[in-house]
C-alpha positions as CSV (number, residue, x, y, z in Angstrom):
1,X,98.0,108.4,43.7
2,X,100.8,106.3,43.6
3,X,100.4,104.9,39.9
4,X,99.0,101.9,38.4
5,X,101.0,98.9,39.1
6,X,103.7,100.6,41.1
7,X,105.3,98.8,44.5
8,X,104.6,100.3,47.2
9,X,107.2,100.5,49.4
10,X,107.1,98.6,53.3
11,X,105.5,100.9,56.0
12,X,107.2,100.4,59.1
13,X,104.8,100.3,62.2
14,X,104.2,103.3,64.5
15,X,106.3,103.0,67.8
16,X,106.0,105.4,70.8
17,X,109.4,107.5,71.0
18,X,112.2,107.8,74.2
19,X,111.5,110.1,76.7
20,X,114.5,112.7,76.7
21,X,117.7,110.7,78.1
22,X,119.0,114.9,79.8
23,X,117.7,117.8,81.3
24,X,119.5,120.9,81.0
25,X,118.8,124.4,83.1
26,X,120.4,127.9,82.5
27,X,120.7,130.2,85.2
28,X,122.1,134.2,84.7
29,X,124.8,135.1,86.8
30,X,124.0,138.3,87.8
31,X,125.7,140.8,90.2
32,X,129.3,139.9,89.3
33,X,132.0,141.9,90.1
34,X,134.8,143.3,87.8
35,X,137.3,140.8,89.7
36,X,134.6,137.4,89.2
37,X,134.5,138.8,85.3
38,X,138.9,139.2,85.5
39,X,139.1,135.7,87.0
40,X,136.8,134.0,84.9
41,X,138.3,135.1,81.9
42,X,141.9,134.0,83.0
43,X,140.4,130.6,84.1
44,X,138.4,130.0,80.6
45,X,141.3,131.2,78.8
46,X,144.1,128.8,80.8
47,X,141.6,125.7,80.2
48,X,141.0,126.7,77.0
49,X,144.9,126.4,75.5
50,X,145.0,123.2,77.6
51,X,141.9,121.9,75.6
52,X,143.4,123.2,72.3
53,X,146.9,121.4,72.8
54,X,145.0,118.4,73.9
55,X,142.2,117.7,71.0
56,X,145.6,118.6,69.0
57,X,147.6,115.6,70.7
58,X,144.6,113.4,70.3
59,X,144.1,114.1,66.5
60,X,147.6,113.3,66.0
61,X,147.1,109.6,67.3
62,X,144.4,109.3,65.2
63,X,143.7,105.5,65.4
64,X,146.5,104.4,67.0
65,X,144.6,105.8,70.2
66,X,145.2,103.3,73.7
67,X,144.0,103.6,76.9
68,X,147.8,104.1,78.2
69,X,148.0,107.6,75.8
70,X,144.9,108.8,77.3
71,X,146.2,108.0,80.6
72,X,149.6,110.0,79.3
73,X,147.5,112.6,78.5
74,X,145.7,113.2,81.2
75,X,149.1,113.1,83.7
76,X,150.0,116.0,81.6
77,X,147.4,118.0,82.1
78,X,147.0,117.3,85.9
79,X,150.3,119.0,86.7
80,X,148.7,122.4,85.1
81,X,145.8,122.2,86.1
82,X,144.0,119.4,88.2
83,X,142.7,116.0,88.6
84,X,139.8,116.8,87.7
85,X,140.0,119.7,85.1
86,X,142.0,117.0,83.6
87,X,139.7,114.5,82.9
88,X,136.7,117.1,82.0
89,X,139.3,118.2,79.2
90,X,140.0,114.6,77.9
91,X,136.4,113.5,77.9
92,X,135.1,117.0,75.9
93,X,138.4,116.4,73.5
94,X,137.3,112.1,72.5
95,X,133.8,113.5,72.7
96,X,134.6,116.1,69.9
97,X,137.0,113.6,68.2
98,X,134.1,110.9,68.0
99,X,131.7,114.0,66.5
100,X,133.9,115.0,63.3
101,X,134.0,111.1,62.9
102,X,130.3,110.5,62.8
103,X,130.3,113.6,60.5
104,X,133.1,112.4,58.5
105,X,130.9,109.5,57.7
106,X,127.6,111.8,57.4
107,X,129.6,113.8,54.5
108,X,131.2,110.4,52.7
109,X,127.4,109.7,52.3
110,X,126.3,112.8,51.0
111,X,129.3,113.0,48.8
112,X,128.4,109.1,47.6
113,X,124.7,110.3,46.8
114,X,125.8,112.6,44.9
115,X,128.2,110.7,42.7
116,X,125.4,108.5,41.9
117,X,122.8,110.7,41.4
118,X,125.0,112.4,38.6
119,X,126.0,109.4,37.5
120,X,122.8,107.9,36.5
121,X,121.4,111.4,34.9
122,X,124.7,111.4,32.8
123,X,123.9,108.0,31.3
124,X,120.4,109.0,30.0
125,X,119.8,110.8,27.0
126,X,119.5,114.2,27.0
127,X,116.1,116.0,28.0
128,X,114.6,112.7,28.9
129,X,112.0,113.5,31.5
130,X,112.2,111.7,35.3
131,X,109.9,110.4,37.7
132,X,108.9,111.1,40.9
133,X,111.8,108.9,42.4
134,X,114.0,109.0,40.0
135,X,115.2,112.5,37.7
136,X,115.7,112.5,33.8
137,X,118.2,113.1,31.7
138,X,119.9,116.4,31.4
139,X,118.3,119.8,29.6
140,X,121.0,120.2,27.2
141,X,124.8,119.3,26.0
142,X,126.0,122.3,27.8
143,X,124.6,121.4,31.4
144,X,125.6,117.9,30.7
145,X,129.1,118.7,30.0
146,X,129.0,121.2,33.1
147,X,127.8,118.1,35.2
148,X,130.7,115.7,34.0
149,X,132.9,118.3,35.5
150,X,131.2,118.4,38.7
151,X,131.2,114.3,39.0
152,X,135.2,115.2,39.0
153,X,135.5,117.0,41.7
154,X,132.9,115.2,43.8
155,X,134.7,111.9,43.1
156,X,138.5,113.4,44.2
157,X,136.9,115.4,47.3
158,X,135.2,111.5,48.4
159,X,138.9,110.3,47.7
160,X,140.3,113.2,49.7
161,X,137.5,112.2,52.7
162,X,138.0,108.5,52.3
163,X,141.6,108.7,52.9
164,X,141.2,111.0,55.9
165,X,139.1,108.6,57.3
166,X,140.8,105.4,56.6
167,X,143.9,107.2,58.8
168,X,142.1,108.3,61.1
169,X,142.6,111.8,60.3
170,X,139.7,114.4,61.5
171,X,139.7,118.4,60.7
172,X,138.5,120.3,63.9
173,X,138.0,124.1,64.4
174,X,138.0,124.7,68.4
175,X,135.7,127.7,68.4
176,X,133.8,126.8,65.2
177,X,134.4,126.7,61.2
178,X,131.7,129.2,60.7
179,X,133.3,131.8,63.2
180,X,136.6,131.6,61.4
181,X,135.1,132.2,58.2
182,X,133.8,135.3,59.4
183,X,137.0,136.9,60.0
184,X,137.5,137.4,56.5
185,X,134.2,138.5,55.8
186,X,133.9,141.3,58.7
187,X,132.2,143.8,56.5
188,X,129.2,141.4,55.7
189,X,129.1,140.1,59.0
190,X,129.3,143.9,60.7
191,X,132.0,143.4,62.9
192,X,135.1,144.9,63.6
193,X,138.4,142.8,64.1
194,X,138.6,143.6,68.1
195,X,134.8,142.6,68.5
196,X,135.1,139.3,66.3
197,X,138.7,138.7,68.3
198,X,136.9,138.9,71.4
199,X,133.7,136.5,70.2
200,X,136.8,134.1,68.8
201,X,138.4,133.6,72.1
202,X,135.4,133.5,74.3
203,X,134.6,130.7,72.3
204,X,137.4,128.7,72.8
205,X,137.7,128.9,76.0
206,X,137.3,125.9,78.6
207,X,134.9,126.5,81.6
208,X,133.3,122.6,82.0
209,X,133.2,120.1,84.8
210,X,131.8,116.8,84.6
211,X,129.5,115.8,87.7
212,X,130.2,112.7,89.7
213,X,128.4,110.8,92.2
214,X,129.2,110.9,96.1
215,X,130.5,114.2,95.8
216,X,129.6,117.2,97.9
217,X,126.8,118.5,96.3
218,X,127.7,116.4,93.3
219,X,130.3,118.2,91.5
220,X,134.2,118.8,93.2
221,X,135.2,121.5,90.3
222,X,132.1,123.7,89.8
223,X,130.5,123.8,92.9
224,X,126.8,125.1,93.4
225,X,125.3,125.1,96.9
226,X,120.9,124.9,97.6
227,X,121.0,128.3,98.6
228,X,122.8,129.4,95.0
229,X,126.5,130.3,95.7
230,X,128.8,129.2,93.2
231,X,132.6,128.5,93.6
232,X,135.0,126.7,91.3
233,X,138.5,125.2,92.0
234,X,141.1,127.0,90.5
235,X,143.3,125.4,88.3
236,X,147.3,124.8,89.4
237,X,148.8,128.4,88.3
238,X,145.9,130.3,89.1
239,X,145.7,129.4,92.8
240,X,147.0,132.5,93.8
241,X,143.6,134.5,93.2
242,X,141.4,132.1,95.3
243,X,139.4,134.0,97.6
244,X,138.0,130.7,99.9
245,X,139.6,127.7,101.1
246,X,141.4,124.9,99.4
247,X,142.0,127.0,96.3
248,X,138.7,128.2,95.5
249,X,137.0,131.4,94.5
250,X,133.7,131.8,95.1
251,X,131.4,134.1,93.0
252,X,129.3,137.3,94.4
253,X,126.2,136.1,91.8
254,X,123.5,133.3,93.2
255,X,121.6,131.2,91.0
256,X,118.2,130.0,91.6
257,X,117.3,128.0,88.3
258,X,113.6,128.8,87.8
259,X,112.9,126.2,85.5
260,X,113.4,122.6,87.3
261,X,114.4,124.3,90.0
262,X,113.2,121.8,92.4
263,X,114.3,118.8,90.2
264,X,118.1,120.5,91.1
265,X,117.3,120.8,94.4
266,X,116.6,117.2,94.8
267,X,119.7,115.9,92.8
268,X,122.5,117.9,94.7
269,X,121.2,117.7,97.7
270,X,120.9,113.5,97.2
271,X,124.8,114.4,95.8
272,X,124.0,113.5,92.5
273,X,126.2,113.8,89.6
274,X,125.3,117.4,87.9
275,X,127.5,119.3,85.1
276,X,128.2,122.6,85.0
277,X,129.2,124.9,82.2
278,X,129.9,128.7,82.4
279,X,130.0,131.0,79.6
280,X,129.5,134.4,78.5
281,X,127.3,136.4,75.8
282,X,129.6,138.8,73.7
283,X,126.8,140.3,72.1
284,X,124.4,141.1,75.3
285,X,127.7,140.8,77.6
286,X,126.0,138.7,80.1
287,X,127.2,135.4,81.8
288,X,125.3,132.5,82.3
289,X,125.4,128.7,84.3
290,X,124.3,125.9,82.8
291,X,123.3,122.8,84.6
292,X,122.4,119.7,83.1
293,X,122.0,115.8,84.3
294,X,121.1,112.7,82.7
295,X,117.7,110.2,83.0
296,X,117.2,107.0,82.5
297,X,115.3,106.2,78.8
298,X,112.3,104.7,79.8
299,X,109.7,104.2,77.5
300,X,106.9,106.8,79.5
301,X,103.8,104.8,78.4
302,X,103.2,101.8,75.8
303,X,101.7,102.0,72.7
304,X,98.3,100.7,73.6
305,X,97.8,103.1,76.1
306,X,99.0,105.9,74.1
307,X,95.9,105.4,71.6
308,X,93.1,105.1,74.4
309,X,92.2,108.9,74.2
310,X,92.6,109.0,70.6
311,X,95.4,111.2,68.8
312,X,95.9,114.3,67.6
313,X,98.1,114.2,64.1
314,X,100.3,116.8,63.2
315,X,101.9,117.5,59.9
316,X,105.4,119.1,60.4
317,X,105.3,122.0,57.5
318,X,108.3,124.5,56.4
319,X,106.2,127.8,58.4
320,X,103.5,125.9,60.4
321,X,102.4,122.7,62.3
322,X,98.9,121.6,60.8
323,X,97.3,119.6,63.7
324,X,93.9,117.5,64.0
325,X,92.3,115.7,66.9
326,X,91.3,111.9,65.7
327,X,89.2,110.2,68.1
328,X,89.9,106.3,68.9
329,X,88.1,105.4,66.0
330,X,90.1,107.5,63.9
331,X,87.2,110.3,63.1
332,X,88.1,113.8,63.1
333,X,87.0,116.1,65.8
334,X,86.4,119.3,65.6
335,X,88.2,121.5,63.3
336,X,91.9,121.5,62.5
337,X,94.3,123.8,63.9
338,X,97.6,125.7,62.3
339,X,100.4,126.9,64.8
340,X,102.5,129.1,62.2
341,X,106.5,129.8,63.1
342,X,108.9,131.2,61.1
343,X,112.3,129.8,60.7
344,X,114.2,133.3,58.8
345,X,116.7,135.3,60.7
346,X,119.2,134.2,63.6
347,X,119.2,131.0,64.9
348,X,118.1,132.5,68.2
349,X,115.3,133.6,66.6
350,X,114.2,130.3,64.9
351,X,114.8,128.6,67.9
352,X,112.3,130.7,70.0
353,X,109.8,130.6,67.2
354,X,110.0,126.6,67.3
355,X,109.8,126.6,71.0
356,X,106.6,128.7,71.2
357,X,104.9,126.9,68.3
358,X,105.3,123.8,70.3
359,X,104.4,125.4,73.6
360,X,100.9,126.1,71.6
361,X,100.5,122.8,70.2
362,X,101.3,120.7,73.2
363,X,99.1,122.8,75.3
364,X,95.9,122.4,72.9
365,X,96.8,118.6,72.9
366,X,96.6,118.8,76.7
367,X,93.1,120.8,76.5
368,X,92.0,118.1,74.0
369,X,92.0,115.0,76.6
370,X,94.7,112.8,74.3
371,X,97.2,111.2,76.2
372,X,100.0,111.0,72.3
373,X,100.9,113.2,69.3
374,X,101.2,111.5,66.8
375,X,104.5,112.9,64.4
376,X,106.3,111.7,61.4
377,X,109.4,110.0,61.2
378,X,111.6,112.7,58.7
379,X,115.4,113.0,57.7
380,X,116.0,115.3,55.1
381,X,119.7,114.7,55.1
382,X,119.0,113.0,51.8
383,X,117.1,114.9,50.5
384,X,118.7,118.2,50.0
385,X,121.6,117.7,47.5
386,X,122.1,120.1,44.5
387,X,122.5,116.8,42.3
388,X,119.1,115.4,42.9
389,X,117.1,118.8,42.8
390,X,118.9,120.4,40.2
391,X,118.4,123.9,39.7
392,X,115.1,123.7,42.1
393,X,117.5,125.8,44.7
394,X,113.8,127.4,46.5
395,X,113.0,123.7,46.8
396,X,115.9,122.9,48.5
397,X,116.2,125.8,50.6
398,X,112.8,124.9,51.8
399,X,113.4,121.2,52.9
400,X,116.8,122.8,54.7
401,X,115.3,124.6,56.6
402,X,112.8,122.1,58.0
403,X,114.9,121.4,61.2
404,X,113.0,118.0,61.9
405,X,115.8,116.7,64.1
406,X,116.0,119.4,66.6
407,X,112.0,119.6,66.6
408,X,111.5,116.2,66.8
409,X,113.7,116.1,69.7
410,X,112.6,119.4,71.3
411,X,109.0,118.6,71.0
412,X,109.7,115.0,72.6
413,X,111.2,116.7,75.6
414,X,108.6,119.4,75.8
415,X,105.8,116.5,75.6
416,X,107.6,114.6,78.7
417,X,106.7,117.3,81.0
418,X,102.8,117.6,80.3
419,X,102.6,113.7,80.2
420,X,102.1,113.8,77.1
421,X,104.0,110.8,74.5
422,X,105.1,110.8,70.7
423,X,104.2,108.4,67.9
424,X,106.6,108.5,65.1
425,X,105.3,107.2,62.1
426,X,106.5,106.4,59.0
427,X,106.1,109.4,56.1
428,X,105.4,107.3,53.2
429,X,102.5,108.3,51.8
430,X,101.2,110.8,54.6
431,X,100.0,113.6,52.0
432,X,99.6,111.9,48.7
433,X,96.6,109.4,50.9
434,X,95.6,112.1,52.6
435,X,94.6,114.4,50.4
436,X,93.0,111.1,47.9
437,X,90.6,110.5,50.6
438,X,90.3,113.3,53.1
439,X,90.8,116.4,51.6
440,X,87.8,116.6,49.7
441,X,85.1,115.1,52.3
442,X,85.9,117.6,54.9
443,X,85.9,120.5,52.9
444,X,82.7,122.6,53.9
445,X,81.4,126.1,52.6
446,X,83.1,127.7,55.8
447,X,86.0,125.9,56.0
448,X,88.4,125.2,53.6
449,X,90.5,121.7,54.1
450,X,94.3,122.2,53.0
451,X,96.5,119.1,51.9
452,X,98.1,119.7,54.9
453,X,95.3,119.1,57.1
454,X,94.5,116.0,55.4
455,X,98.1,114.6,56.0
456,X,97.7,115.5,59.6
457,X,94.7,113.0,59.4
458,X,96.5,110.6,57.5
459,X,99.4,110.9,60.1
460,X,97.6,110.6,63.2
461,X,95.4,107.2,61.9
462,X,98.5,105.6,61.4
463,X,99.8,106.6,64.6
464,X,96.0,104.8,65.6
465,X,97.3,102.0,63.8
466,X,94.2,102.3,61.5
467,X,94.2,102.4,57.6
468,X,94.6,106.1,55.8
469,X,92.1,105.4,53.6
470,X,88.0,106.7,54.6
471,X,86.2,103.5,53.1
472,X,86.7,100.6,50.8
473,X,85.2,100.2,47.4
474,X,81.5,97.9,47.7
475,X,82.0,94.9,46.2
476,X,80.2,93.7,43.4
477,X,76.6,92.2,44.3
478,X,77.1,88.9,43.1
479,X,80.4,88.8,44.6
480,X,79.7,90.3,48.3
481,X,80.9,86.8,50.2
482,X,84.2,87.0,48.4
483,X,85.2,90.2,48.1
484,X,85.9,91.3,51.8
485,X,83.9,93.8,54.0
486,X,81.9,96.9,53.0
487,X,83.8,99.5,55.6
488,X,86.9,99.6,56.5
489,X,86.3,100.6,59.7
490,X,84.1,97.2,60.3
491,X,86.1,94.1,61.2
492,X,85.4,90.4,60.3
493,X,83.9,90.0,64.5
494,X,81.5,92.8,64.0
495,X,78.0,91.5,63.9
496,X,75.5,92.6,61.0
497,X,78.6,94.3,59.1
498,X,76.9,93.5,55.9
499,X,73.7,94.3,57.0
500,X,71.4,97.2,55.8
501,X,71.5,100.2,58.3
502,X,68.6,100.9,60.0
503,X,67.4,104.6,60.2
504,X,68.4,105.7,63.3
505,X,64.3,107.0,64.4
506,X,61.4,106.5,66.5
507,X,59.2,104.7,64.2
508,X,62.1,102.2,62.9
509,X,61.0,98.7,63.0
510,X,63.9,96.3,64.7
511,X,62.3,92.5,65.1
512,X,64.9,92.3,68.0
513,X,63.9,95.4,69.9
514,X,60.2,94.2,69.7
515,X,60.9,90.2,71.5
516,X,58.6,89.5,73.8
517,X,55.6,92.0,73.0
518,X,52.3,91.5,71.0
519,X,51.6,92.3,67.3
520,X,48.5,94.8,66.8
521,X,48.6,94.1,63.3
522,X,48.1,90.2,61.9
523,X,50.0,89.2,59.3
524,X,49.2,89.4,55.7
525,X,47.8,86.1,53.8
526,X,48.6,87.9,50.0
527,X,51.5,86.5,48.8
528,X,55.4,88.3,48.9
529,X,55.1,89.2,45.1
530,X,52.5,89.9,42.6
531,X,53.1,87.5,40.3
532,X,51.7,85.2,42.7
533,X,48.7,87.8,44.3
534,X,45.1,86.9,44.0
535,X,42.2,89.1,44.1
536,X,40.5,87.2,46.2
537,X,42.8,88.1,49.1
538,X,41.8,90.1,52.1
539,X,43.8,91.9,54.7
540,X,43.0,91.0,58.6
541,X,42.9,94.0,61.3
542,X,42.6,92.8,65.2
543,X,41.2,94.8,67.7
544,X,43.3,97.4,69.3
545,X,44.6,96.6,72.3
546,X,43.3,98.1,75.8
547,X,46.1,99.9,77.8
């Protein structure tokens, strides 16, 4: 499937993946009163033109950020608000500074792809035809000439980012790019001004605290009690509307946190660090707490142990997971399953399709007996520019909207709480070997084998750490002792790996399960062939013997 004579490229080995290094709980606070709504408004919006002035003073130093400016910083914002609003302000704003950088160097990538892949189609002839790996030359002079254009402006825009990023200079949107986008667009979007003013300044507010340690119930800011009260420490100016002591106001809603509830429990009431972060739904006006913590990675079982049970492989798909259970030798079981989502419509949607596909999936793994999933290794960051595709926009749309990171990272949390581990394995090869060799062989008149469900197979013996491939080629007869084993399956310890199989039956004849008895027949004189038979030859029958 790969072509004749063409390198493979290195398979890297399976590894079992982290367990999820945070937990995060959300909580709705329900049964708030017009005055908890007032105040929490005034605090989020106070915090929030703190924030805003301070990720502004910390893009301005740019590189030339010390220890002693951060310290500066955070004076200045202590006198307005407090100690510890302060530094909850400062760590989200070098948090967010250190995110645009990681995505400044994400998009020089991208951009550098690009260049390259235009490049290279540029210097072919026209209408030459591409490989696999690598694409042709362009269709025609007039796309050519329209792609020379385009190799302009992607070279000054990587100039433009390159010199950003060799100052130190980041471009930040507190509330989000998208959002501000949409204010100009407020027809398409259905939204008057005063509703998308209102989404715009809820998002930019400021209502996090950091946890720490040693602490009463281990946060000092947002404070959450075992029997669900919540309180928060009102900042410097706003001290006049506390309702409790030491400038606090405490909230008429309780929280219980359903989910992990008891996990909570245990944490505050050991005085644990635990953040908090309040925030509010414009569209369904409804507040909500969020809690959230940190773990230790551990790795939750080695790899050995993972495979004990067998596997079940699962082929990550653009509208379903195609899933098979593998047995420790690698041998389907059963018949493979399809857990279908759909990933159109809002991103709340998507994200409750991908939850309950998982759900599904993990829990059939559970029903199953394996202790691993075994899961491929994708990034499609590369893989969806306009220069490498071309005009295959459907194409690209479709490996877009593959979110493998957030799955992969979803369905490794999810997995942690049913004791269940990932393999990741590496892609290469997945559905081209799959379908070669299993596709085919499992296809039955009820039951018709996608490509899909072969690359699940294919995925989940490499997570085995067996070959993808069913069964070697025989070797020639004269050539047997030099040409390796007969099965792949059969390595060079197995005794009788070359032999003949017997029939599996009653009346099978095995000289080694037949040691120690008596023969009822006696053995022929005639000789082994007939070139060297005589006629003269009789057979010899002894008396049966008396049981």
């Amino acid at each position: 499937m790969t072509g004749p004579g063409k390198p493979l490229r290195r398979i890297d080995a399976p590894f079992v993946s982290l367990g999820p290094s945070g937990v995060t709980v959300r909580d709705r606070l329900k049964g708030l009163t017009s005055e908890d709504e007032r105040v929490l408004r005034l605090v989020g919006g106070h915090l929030g033109a703190l924030a805003s002035r301070d990720l502004k003073a910390r893009c301005a130093d740019g590189l030339d950020h010390l220890a002693t400016t951060w310290a500066a910083r955070k004076r200045d914002l202590t006198g307005v608000s407090s100690s510890r609003w302060a530094g909850s302000i400062t760590k989200a704003t070098h948090d967010q500074w250190a995110l645009s950088r990681r995505g400044q160097a994400s998009h020089l990538d991208s951009l550098d792809t690009g260049i390259r892949t235009v490049s290279h189609r540029l210097s072919l002839p026209i209408g030459e035809k591409g490989t696999k790996r690598t694409p042709g030359g362009y269709r025609s002079r007039h796309e050519w000439f329209v792609k020379t254009r385009r190799l302009h402006v992607l070279e000054e825009r990587r100039a433009a980012v390159a010199a950003d990023r060799e100052s130190g200079i980041v471009r930040v949107v507190r509330g989000g790019r998208k959002l501000l986008g949409t204010r100009h667009n407020l027809a398409a979007a259905q939204l008057t001004e005063q509703e998308w003013r209102e989404r715009w300044e809820t998002a930019r507010w400021f209502l996090s605290a950091d946890g720490e340690s040693g602490k009463r119930f281990g946060n000092e800011t947002i404070r959450v009690t075992p029997d669900g009260e919540v309180s928060i420490k009102l900042p410097a100016p706003l001290t006049g509307l506390a309702n409790a002591r030491s400038g606090r106001y405490v909230l008429a809603a309780k929280v219980t946190f359903p989910h992990r509830g008891q996990e909570w429990a245990d944490r505050i009431e050991g005085n644990r660090a635990v953040a908090y972060r309040i925030h509010l739904d414009v569209s369904r006006g409804r507040w909500y707490l969020d809690a959230s913590w940190t773990r230790p990675v551990v790795r939750t079982m080695p790899l050995s142990a993972a495979r004990a049970a067998g596997m079940v492989g699962v082929d990550t798909n653009a509208d379903h997971f195609a899933c098979w259970q593998l047995d420790v030798h690698g041998n389907p079981v059963g018949d493979p399953h399809r857990f279908p989502y759909d990933l159109s419509g809002t991103a709340t949607h998507r994200d409750a399709q991908i939850r309950h596909a998982i759900t599904q999936l993990l829990h059939w793994a559970k029903r199953c007996g394996v202790r691993a999933i075994g899961l491929e290794s994708l990034d499609f960051t590369a893989e969806t520019t306009r220069e490498k595709h071309g005009r295959r926009k459907r194409f690209r749309q479709l490996v877009s909207g593959i979110p493998t990171g957030k799955l992969r990272a979803r369905l490794v949390s999810m997995a942690a709480e049913l004791d269940l581990v990932i393999v990741a394995v590496d892609p290469a090869y997945t559905s081209q070997w799959g379908a070669q060799h299993w596709q085919k062989p499992l296809a039955t008149p009820t039951r018709t084998t996608t490509r899909h469900d072969a690359a699940s197979i294919a995925i989940g013996r490499r997570a085995l750490g067996h070959p993808i491939r069913r069964r070697t080629a025989p070797p020639h007869d004269d050539r047997s002792d030099r040409r390796g084993h007969r099965t792949a399956q059969a390595g060079p310890g197995v005794w009788g790996r070359k032999e003949t199989r017997h029939p599996a039956t009653d009346r099978a004849h095995d000289a080694r399960s037949r040691t120690g008895t008596t023969r009822t027949r006696a053995t022929s004189r005639a000789s082994n062939t007939v070139r060297d038979a005589r006629s003269d030859q009789t057979w010899v029958q002894d008396s049966l013997l008396i049981t």
